[in-house]
Structure formats: structure tokens, C-alpha cells
N, C-alpha and C positions, 0 to 999 in steps of 0.2 A: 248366663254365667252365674248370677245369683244363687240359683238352685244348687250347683252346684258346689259352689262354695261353701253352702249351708250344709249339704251331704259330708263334703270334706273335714266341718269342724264338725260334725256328730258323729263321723266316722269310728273315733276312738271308742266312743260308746258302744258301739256294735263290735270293735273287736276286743272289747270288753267282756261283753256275753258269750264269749269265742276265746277265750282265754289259751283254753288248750291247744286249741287247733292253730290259732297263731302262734305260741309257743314254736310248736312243732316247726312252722315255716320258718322261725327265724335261727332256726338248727342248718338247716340249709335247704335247697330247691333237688328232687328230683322228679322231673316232668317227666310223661312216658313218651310226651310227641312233640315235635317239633311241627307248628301249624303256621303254613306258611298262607296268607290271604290279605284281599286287597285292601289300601286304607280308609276304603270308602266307610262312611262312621254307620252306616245300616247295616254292615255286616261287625256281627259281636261274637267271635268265636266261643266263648265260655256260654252264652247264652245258649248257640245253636247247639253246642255238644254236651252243656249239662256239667262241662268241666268245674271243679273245686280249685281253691286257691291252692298252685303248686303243682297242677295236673296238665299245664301243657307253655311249652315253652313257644313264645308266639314271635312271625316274624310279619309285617306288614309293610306290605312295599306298594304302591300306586301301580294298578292292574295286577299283583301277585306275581309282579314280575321277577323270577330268579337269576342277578347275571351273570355270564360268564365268570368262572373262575380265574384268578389273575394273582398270584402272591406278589407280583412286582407292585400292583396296584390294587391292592386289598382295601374293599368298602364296607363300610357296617353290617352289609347283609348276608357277603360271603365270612367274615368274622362273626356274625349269629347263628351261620349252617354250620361251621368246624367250631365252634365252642359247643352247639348243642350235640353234634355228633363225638367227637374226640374227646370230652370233656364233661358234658352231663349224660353222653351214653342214650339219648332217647332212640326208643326202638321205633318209632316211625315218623316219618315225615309225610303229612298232605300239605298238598297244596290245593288251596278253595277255592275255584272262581264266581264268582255271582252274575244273578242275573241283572238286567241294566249296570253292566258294567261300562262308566264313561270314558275307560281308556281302551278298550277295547272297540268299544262303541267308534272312538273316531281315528281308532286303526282302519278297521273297516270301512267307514264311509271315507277316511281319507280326508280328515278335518285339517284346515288348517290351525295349524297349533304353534304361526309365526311371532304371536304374542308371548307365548310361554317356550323359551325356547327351552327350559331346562325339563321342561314335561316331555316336549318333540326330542332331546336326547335318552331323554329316560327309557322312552317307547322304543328308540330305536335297538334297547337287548330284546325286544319281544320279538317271535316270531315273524318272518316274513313273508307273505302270502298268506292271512289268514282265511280262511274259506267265507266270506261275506254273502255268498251267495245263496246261503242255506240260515242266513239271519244272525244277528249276533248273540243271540243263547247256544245256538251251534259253534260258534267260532270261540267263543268265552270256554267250551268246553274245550274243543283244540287247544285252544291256547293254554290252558291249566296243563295238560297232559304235555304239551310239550314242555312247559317250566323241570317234569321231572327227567328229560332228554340231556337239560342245561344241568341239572343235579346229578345226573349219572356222573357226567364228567371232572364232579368235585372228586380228588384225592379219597379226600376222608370217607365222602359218601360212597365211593366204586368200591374203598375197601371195607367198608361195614358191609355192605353187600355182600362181597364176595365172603365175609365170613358169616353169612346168613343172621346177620346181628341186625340189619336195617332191611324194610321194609318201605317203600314209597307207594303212596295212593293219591288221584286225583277226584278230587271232588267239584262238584257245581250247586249251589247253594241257590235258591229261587226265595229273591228276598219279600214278593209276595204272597208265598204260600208257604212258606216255612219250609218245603219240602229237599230234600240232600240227596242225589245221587252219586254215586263211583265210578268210573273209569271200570270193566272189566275187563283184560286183559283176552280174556279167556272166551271171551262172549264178541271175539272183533272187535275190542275198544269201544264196546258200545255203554253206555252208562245207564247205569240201571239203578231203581231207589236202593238205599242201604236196608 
């Protein structure tokens, strides 16, 4: 925590040297994506995509799970996908899975998770049936692409779509090799590097 705190009070210094460009942010945010992935602290979305302050609006949820849509019962995450879509207008949403994902990871083996019951509900918006059988960088893959199944279903998200203003993509991020692939649609949903 030390270090961090020490970054935080020199921080100012740095967006000192940056004067302009934080100006600029504090005009207002416009992100071009909406980047949905897990909260595991090894995955740094700005890092992997080279993103600048103000270049992507982030949502992180424990396994990059997206859940059902519910206005009766509206949660911070489905109020971060309709403010980023409806509201900041972002033209794309990924969603990232990584590899050694641990919610995924004990999807698939089927962990007991009677200690953490609010983790064992969390998981239970994710997929059902993940394919285990083919390893969990296979099923982290599944699983990501299905997140965009649950997003179709958002309002806001079906109708950016349909006015070709939104765009969804799933990624799979390999957090010991740095390497990013895509979901291609096009190619049998097979994912292939970017």
C-alpha cells in the first residue's frame, strides 16, 4: 500500500507535466468503448490496449460477468452498460476473458464456493454448462462470447445495434503472454489473434 500511496501524492506532479491533456478531460469523458473484463488485478485494460486517459469507458465484474437485464432490479453494472451506451454513445463494447480465470476456473471444476456465498450467487448469471472438457482457456473463451448473448438482450444495446451505431466483440486475453484474441464470427466463432 506504501508505494502506492507515494504514486498518489506525486501524482499531481505528473498531471502537471500533462496540463493540457488533463484539462481536456476535465471538459468531459468521451470513451469510444465500453470494456467490459474481469476484476482480477493481472488484467489492466489501458495497459493491454495502449488506451489514453478518456479512451475507454471500463466495466469490471468478477469473471466479466454481464447480468441479465432487469429495470425492476437495476445493478451498477447493467446502469454502466445503458449509461455508456445511451449516454456516452460508445461505439463498441468487448468483453475480455483471461486466461487463469478463477471464476471460471471453478465453474468448471465445480468448486465448492459454500464459504463465499455472494461469489456462488454472482456466478450463478454466468453461463450454464460451460464446456470443461476442452480446458478452461476454452471455456473462458465460451464464456466471454456468451456475456455478448446477455448484452444483446439489453434495450439500449438491441437498439444501437439495430441502428448499426454499436458493435460487440469478444476477446480472450492470455495473461502470460501478453497475447489478445477475437471471437470471429465469421470464421465459426473461432478466435483468432487481433
Amino acid at each position: 500500500m506504501k508505494s502506492l500511496i507515494e504514486n498518489a501524492r506525486s501524482f499531481p506532479d505528473r498531471v502537471a507535466e500533462r496540463h493540457q491533456e488533463f484539462r481536456v478531460l476535465a471538459d468531459g469523458q468521451r470513451p469510444e468503448v465500453l470494456f467490459i473484463t474481469c476484476s482480477d488485478s493481472r488484467v489492466v485494460p489501458t495497459l493491454i490496449t495502449g488506451a489514453r486517459p478518456g479512451e475507454l469507458f471500463e466495466l469490471r465484474t468478477a469473471g466479466n460477468i454481464v447480468p441479465p437485464y432487469d429495470s425492476d432490479r437495476p445493478g451498477g453494472e447493467t446502469a454502466t452498460i445503458e449509461y455508456a451506451v445511451c449516454v456516452l454513445g460508445v461505439r463498441d463494447i468487448v468483453v475480455c476473458g483471461h486466461s487463469h480465470c478463477g471464476a471460471v476456473g471453478a465453474l468448471v471444476s465445480g468448486a465448492d464456493l459454500s464459504a463465499v456465498p455472494a461469489v456462488r450467487g454472482w456466478l450463478d448469471h454466468s453461463v450454464a454448462g460451460l464446456p470443461g472438457h476442452a480446458g478452461v482457456p476454452h471455456a473462458v473463451r465460451h464464456h466471454a462470447a456468451a456475456q455478448l448473448d446477455t448484452l444483446r438482450r439489453y434495450p439500449c444495446v438491441r437498439a444501437a445495434i439495430a441502428e448499426g451505431a454499436l458493435t460487440l466483440s469478444a476477446w480472450y486475453y492470455e495473461v502470460d503472454t501478453g497475447a489478445v484474441s477475437v471471437q470471429r464470427p465469421d470464421l465459426d466463432n473461432a478466435f483468432v489473434p487481433l
